[in-house]
N, C-alpha and C positions, 0 to 999 in steps of 0.2 A: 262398672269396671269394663274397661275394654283392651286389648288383645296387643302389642309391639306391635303389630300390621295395620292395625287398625288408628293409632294413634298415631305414630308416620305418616298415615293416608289424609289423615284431618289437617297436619300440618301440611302436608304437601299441596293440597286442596282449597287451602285459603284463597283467599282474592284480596290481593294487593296490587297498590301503586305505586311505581318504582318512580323515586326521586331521581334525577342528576344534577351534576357540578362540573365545573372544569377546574382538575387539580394540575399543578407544576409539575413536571415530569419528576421531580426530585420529592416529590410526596405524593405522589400514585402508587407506591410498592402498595400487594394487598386489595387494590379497587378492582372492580368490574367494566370493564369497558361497553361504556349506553350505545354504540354505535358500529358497525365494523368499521376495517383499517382497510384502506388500499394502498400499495406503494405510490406513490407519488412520482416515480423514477425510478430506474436501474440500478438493482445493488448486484456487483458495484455498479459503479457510472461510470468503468471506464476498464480496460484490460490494467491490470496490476499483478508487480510481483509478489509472489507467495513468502520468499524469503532475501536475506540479503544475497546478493551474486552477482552476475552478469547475464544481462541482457543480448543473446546472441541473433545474427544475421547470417539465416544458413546452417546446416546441419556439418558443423568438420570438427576436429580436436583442436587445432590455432587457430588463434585471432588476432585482428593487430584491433587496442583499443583506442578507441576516438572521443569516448568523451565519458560524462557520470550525471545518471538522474539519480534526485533522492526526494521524501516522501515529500508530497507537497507542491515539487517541483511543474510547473505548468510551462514550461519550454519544450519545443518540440525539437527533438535528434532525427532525423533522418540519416538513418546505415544502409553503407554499401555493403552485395555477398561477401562476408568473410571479415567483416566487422562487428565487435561490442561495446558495449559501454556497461561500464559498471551503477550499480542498482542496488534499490534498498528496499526492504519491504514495505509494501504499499503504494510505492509511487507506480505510476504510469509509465507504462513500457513503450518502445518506439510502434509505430504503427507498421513495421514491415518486421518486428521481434518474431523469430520462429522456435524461441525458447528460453528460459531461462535455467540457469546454471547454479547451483547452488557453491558459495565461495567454497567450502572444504574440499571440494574437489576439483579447487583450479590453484593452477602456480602463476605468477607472471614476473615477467622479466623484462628490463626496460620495458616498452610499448606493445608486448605479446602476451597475448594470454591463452595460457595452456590449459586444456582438459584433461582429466585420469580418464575418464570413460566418453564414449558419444551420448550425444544428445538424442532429446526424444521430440519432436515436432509436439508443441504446446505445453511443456512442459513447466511444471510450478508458473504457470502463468494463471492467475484468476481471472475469468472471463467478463467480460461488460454481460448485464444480468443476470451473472450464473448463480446469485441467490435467489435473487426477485426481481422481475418485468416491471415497467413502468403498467400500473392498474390491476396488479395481480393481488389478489385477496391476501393480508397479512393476518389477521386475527377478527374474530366475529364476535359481533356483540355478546356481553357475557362474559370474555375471556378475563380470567385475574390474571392481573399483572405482576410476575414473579422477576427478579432481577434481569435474569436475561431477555424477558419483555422488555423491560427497561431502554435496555442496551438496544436493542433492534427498534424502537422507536426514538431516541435518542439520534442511529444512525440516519432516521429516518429525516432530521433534522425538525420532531413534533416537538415543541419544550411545553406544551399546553395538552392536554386528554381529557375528553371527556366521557366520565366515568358515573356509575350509578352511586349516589349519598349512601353511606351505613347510616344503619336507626343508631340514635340518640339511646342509652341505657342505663336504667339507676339501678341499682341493690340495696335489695332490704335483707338486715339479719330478724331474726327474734330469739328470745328466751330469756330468762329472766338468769339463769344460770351462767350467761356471757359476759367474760369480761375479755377487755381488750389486751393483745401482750406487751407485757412491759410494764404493768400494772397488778397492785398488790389483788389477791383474790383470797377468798374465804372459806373454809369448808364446803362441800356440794356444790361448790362452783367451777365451771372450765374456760379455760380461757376461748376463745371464740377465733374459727380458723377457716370458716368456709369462703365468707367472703372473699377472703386472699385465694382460696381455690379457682374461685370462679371468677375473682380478679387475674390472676395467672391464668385461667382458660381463654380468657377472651383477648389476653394482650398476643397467646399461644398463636390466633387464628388472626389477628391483624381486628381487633375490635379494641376498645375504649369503654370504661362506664364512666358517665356523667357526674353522678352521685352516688354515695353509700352512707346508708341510714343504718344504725342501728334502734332497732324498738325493742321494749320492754313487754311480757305475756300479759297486756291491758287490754281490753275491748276496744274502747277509746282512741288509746294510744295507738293501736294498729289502724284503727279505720283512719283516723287524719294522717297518720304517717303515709297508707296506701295512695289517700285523696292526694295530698301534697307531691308525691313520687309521680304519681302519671299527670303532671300535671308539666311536666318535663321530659318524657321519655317517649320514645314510640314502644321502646320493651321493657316489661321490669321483674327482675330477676327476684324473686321472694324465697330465702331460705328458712326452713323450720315453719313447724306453728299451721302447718296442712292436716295432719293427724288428724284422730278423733279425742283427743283428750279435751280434758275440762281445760287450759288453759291455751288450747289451740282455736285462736281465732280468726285466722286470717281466711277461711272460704266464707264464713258468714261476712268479715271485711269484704273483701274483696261484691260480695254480691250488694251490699251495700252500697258501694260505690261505683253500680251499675256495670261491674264487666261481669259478661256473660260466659258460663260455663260451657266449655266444649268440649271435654273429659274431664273426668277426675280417678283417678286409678287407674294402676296399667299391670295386668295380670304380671310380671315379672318379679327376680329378683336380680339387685336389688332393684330398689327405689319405685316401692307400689303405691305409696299415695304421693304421685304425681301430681300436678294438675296444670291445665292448659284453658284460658280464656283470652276473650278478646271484648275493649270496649271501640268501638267504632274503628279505626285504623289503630288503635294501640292493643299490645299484646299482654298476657302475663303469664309469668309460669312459676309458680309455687312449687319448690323442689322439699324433698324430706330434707331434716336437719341431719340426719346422721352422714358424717363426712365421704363416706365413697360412693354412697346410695345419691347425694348431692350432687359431684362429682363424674357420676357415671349419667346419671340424666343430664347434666347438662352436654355431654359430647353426645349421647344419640339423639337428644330430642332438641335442645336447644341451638343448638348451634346449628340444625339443621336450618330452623326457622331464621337465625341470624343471615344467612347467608342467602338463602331466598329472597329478602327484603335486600339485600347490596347486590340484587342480578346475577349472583353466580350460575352460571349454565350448567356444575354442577355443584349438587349441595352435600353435606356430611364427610363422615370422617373415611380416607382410606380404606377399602375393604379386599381381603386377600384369604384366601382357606391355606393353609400350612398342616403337616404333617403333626399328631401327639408326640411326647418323648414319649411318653407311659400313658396305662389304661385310665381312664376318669368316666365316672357313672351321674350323673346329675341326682341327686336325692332331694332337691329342695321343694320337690314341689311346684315347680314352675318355671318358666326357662328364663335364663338365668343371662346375667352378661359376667363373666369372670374375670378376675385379675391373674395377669400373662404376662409372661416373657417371651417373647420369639427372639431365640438364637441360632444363627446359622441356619435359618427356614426350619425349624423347629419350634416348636410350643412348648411349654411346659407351665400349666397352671400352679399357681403359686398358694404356700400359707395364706393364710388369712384372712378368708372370705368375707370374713363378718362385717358388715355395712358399717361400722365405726370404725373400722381398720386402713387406714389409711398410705400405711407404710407399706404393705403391699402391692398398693398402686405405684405408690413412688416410686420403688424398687424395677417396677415394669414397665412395658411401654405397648401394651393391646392391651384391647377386651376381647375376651373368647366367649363367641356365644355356643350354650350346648339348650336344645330345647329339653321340654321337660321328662323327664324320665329314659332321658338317651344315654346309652351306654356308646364308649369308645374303647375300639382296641388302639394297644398302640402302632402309629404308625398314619391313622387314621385322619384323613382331612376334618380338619374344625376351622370355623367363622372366625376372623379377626380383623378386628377395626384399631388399627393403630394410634394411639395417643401422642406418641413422641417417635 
């Protein structure tokens, strides 16, 4: 058995080889970028107005107007002192512009345009490079690409990125007591709900599974279902069937089919019989079957790993310490990750602790870690890794 810190460390410790690809700026949300970014050019490229107005020549309350740029506009105006043109946002200002005027605060009449207030030299004028220099560092290898990434490489005029590949991922369920919903089930049986957990976790974080198998509590039937799953996958998510009971057999599968153990249990609760191996470059991670214990390892341990192999520069979930509502003492025995709500920078650990309970998690959106045998007053900072 080994220690939350110690298991972190193994994942964090591996040695891998990171893939790339070059995806279309319109399906890059979520990648890692293999390379840094330099501006290419000056954003902007050119002095532009901030808002629609006028364009002023000189600092006075009247103008007589001479002409109109608008966005787009590649014609040059050249004003005399005490001349404007009216302006739209975005377009290019005259090259002797000493500010720009926002329309609500002008009148005009005939060919004169009046101001309520003076102007300010440089005003709502956007400056040539006042975001980014031409060869100025935009983003460094590793950055995930979040919308507004998007947008700033987009402006960049990139429609190509080249970005680190996510692993390839299957899922396997087991138990014999599994049935799928929608479908008639029997006495002592439940309907089967992890996979969609951990289908939802990973759509959560910008992943994909390749496949999902369902196996039956067979010796057999586990070990060729494991062969056949990495046989496709760089990662393969294994729910249930880690245990020590008589019809759990997926660690003797698994060693079977020559992937090598690099933990098995992780002093916690929940979800203490973990397990974490690797066959050559492909990973596995055999999670307990009970639903939040499933659930809760895959956002501290799995998804760390996930994100490791797609270049993220950083990996895992959120982490922020917030104040208790109220006192909470740890009794379990072991340090714990908790289902939480944080409201208004407040915690409040929730009903329901118990590793099949799942609706408490739903209801929430952290994990609260308390180590073991820690008391809190209220008021007091605790560990939170936010889920949602």
């Amino acid at each position: 058995m080994v220690t939350i810190e110690e298991a972190l460390r193994i994942i964090k410790d591996q040695k891998i080889t990171l893939k790339s690809e070059t995806k279309p700026l319109e399906e890059a949300l979520g990648y890692a970028l293999s390379k840094d970014i330099v501006s290419p050019f000056d954003v902007p490229e050119f002095d532009n107005s901030a808002m629609d107005g006028y364009a002023l020549r000189g600092l006075y309350q009247e103008y007589k107007l001479v002409g109109e740029v608008t966005a787009g506009d590649s014609k040059e105006i050249l004003m005399n002192d005490g001349e404007a043109v009216r302006i739209f946002t975005g377009a290019k200002v005259p090259q002797n512009t000493s500010a720009v005027m926002m329309q609500e605060k002008t009148s005009v009449k005939e060919r004169t345009l009046f101001l309520d207030e003076m102007p300010k030299i440089g005003q709502n004028i956007r400056k040539k490079g006042g975001q980014l220099t031409e060869g100025q560092p935009v983003f460094e290898k590793g950055h995930v690409l979040n919308p507004p990434s998007l947008a700033l490489m987009g402006s960049l005029g990139l429609s190509q990125l080249e970005v680190f590949s996510k692993p390839q991922i299957n899922i396997i369920t087991t138990g014999n007591e599994l049935v799928k919903p929608g479908q008639p089930k029997s006495e002592g049986q439940i309907y089967e709900s992890n996979s969609y957990a951990i289908s939802g976790a990973l759509q959560q974080f910008g992943f994909q599974h390749h496949q999902k198998t369902e196996i039956k509590d067979d010796f057999e039937a586990t070990k060729t279902g494991i062969k056949t799953a990495l046989e496709s996958c760089d990662v393969l998510i294994i729910s249930g069937g880690i245990s020590v009971g008589d019809y759990d057999f997926v660690k003797q599968s698994l060693e079977d089919n020559g992937v090598n153990e690099l933990f098995y249990k992780v002093f916690q609760k929940p979800g203490k019989p973990l397990y974490f191996g690797r066959k050559e470059n492909q990973f596995v991670f055999a999670l307990p079957g009970n639903p939040a214990s499933s659930l809760t390892c895959f956002y501290v341990y799995v998804l760390q790993l996930l994100q490791k192999l797609s270049g993220y520069s950083k990996t895992g979930l959120l982490t922020y310490q917030f104040p208790i509502k109220h006192a909470y003492e740890n009794r379990f025995g072991r340090p714990s990750f908790l289902k939480a709500a944080v409201v208004d920078g407040k915690v409040e650990v929730l009903d329901g602790q118990g590793s099949s309970m799942i609706q408490s998690m739903a209801k929430g959106n952290a994990l609260a870690f308390v180590d073991e045998g820690e008391k809190l007053a209220e008021g007091d900072l605790i560990k939170c890794m936010l889920i949602s």
